[in-house]
N, C-alpha and C positions, 0 to 999 in steps of 0.2 A: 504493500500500500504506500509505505511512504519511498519507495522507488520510481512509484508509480507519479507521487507528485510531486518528486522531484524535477523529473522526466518531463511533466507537463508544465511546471516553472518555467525550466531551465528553454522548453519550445517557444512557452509567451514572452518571455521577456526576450529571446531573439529575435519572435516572428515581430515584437516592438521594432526592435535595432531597425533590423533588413526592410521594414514598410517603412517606416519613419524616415529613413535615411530617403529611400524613392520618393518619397511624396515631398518631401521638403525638397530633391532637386527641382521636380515638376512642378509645385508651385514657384519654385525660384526664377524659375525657367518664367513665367506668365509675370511676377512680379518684377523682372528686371526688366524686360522689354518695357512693358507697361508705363516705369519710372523711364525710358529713357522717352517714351512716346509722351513726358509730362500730363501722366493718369496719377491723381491721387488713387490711393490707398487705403481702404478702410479699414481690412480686415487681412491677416494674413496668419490662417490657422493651419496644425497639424492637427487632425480628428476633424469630429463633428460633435454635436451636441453641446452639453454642457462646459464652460472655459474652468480649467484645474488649475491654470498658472499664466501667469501673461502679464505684460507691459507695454506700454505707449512709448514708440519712438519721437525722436524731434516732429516730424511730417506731421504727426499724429495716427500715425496708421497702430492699431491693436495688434499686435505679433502673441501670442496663445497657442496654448497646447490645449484639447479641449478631450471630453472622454471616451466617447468612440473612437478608440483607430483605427478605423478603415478609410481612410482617406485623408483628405484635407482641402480647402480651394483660399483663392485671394477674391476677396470681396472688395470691385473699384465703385466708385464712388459715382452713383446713378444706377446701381444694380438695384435688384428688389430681393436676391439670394445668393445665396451659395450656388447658384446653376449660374450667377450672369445676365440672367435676363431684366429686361431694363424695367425699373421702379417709373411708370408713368405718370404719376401725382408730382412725384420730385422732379424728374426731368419738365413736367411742363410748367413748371414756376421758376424752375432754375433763373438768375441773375447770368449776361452775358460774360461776366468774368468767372461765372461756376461753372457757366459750359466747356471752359478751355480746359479743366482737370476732370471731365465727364467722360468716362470711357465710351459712351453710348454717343455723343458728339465730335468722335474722332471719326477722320477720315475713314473709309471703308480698306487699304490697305494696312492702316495701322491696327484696326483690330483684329486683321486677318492674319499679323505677323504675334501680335499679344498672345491671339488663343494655341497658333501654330507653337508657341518657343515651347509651351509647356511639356508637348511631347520630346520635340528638339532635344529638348533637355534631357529627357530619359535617352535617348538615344545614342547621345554625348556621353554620357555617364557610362553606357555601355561601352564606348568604344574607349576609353582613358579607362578604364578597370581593366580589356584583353591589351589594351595597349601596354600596360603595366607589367603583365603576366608575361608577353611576348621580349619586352627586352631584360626582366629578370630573368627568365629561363629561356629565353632563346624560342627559335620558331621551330613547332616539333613536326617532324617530316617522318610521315610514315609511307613506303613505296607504295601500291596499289598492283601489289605483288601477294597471290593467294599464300597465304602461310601454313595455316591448317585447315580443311575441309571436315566439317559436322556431320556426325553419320544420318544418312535416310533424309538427307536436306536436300532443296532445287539444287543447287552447286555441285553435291555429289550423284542427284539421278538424271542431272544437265552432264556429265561428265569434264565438270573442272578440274585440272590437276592442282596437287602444290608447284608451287613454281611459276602459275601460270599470270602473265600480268594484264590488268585488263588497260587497255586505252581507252576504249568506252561504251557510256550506255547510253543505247538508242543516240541522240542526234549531240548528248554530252560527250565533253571532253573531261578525259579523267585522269586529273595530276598526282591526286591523292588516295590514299585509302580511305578518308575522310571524306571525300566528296561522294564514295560507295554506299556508306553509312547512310548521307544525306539523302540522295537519290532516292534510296530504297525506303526510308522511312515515311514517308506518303504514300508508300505504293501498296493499293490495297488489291493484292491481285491481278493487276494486268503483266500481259507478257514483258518482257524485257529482253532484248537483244545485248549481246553483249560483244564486242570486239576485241580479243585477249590476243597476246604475241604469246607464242609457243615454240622455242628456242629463234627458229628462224622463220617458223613458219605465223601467218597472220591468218584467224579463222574467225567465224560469227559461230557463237552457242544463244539458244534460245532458254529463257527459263522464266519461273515465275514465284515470286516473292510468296512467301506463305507466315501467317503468324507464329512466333514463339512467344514463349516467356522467357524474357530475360529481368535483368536490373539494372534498374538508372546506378548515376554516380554516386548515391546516398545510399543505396546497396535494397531499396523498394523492388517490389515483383511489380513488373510493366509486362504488357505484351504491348509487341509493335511488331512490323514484318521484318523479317531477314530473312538471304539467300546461302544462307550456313558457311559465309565463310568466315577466317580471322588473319588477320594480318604478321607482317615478323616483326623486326624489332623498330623503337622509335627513337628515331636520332633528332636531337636537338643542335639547330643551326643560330647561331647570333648574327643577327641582321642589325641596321641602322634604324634609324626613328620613323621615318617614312613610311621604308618599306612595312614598319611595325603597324602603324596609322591606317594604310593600306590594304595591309590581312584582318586589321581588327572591323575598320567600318564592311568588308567582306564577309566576314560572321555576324556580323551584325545583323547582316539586309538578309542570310541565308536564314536566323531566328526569324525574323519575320517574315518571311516566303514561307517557310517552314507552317509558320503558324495561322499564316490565314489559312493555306490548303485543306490544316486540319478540320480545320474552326468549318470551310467549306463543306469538309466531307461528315462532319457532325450533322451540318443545317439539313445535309439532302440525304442523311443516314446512312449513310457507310461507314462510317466510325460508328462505337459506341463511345458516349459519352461518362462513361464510368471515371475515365482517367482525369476528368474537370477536375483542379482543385480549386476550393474555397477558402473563409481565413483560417480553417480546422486544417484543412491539408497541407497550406503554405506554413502555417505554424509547428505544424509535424517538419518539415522540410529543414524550417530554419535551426527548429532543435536539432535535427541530426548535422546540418552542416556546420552549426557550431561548436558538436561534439569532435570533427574532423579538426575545428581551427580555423585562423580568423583567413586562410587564402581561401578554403573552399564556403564560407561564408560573404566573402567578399565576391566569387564565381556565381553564386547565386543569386545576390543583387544586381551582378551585371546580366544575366537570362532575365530574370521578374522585368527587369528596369525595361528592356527593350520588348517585351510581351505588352506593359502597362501602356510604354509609348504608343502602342501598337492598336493597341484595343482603345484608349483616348481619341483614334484617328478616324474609329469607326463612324458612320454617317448618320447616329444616332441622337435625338436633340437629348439636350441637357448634357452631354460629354462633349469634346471639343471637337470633335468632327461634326456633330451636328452645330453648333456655330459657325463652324467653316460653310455646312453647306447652305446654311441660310445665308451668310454673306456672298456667297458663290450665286448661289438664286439671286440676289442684290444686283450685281454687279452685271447681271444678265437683265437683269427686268429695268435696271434704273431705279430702283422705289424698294425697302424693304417688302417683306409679308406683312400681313395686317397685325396687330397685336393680338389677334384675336388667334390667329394664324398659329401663331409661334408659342402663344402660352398652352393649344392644345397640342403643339409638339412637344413642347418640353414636359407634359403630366405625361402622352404618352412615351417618352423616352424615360422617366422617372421612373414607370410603369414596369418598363422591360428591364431595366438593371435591377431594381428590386426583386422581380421574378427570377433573373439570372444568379442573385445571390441568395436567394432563398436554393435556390434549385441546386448553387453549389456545395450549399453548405448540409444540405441532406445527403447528395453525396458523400460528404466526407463524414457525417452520422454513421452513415451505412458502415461505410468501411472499419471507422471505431468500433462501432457496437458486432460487427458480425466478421 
């Protein structure tokens, strides 16, 4: 029992660190722009709900920690919430020297650059955390050379040998062992052609990705497809800063390729959606990567970070892609939507992430209780 709640301490006060740290870039992200676009500031919280600790800067802007953690937003000055959407009693009395700090009164580029940094942000963070990684340890190169073949796998009843090295799949080019991994991990059963060198000779093998159980880096049972092969050994190469910049925004844009396809193959049911986590699940995640140490906790926040930016970009109202797409409709029509417009988007976009966190977080019930 009480291993048990140590165990669940030691997840919450992580899964604190690892969301807190992401949410404070992503509003930083929306709050620096903002200040340079000369937007006052009203509100610039970690959480929701109720305020637990907080102070007033010169500007006057509220900086708080409040006590739900699951999130956070910057509240500018003519909004009417935490979603952003414009307070219309105050904006229509506004004073012309109150409308030049009114976010709702900015140019239509500037608020489209506001709402965009806050992903930015997250994105940025991901790519300075693999950037990090990539010149402390160097840049790890593994051939895309079979090493071991899985008994009773595609790879063994495709007859891949050891040895055999693939150049590529279907219309990919393939440098890595790493990019085999990537490939295949969307692929929910379709054929795959494969183009491998075999001493001298160049040959096409046909196969098809099948589910296993395996486990992620935190040592959880996942199933996702593989074609049963593994690789040989990994050499670590020390590159310069560029090229480090280069591979990292590169992994970057591949988490999120990666993860819309999923999120795709959820919506039209080809995935099952068992593997969604929630804050039960990420809170599970952070305890075990804190148990590894503060590099494979730090690896963590850089995956969430670029997932969070990702899903904020979605064209949903009340998340920042749906402000994007409303200014996007703006700038096409000349004229925003009516207010009437926009305040039933944003109940219905309030609507759908409420469902989606409910919907996660039974998931990750499930999994605890059974």
């Amino acid at each position: 029992m009480i291993e048990h709640l140590y165990n669940f301490g030691q997840g919450f006060f992580a899964f604190i660190f690892v969301l807190g740290v992401i949410v404070f870039i992503h509003e930083y992200g929306h709050y620096i722009v903002a200040k340079l676009c000369k937007v006052r500031i009203d509100v610039f919280s970690i959480g929701f709900g109720k305020e637990l600790w907080g102070w007033n800067d010169k500007s006057g802007t509220r900086w708080k920690v409040s006590a739900l953690p699951l999130g956070g937003y910057v509240k500018m000055f003519g909004d009417a919430s935490a979603a952003s959407n414009p307070d219309s009693s105050l904006l229509a009395g506004m004073s012309e020297e109150d409308k030049k700090g009114a976010f709702h009164f900015k140019p239509l580029y500037q608020k489209m650059l506001i709402v965009a940094a806050g992903p930015f942000a997250n994105f940025l963070l991901t790519i300075i955390v693999f950037t990090y990684f990539i010149m402390s340890n160097g840049l790890s190169s593994i051939d895309p050379v079979v090493g071991k073949i899985v008994p009773d796998s595609p790879a063994a009843e495709a007859g891949l040998q050891v040895g055999d090295r693939i150049i590529m799949m279907d219309k990919n080019k393939v440098s890595s062992f790493n990019d085999i991994s990537y490939l295949v991990s969307t692929n929910l059963g379709t054929l795959i052609v494969l183009k491998i060198k075999r001493g001298d000779e160049i040959m096409d093998i046909n196969l098809t990705p099948k589910i296993f159980e395996d486990e992620d880096g935190l040592g959880n049972k996942i199933t996702r497809p593989m074609i049963g092969i593994k690789s040989g050994d990994i050499t670590y190469e020390n590159v310069g800063f560029f090229r480090a910049i280069g591979e990292s925004v590169r992994r970057t844009y591949m988490i999120c390729e990666a993860s819309l396809k999923v999120i795709g193959q959820m919506i039209t049911g080809k995935r099952d959606t068992k593997d969604l986590k929630g804050p039960v699940g990420i809170a599970q995640l952070s305890g075990q990567a804190a148990e590894k140490g503060f590099s494979t906790v730090l690896w963590l926040i850089a995956v969430i970070s670029a997932n969070l930016g990702l899903m904020n970009l979605l064209p949903v109202p009340a998340l920042d892609g749906g402000h994007l797409l409303y200014y996007s409709v703006e700038a096409i029509r000349g004229r925003p939507l009516t207010q009437k417009m926009q305040e039933y988007g944003f109940r219905f976009g309030f609507g759908l992430i409420v469902m989606f966190m409910a919907f996660t977080l039974l998931n990750d019930l499930k999994k605890v209780i059974f």
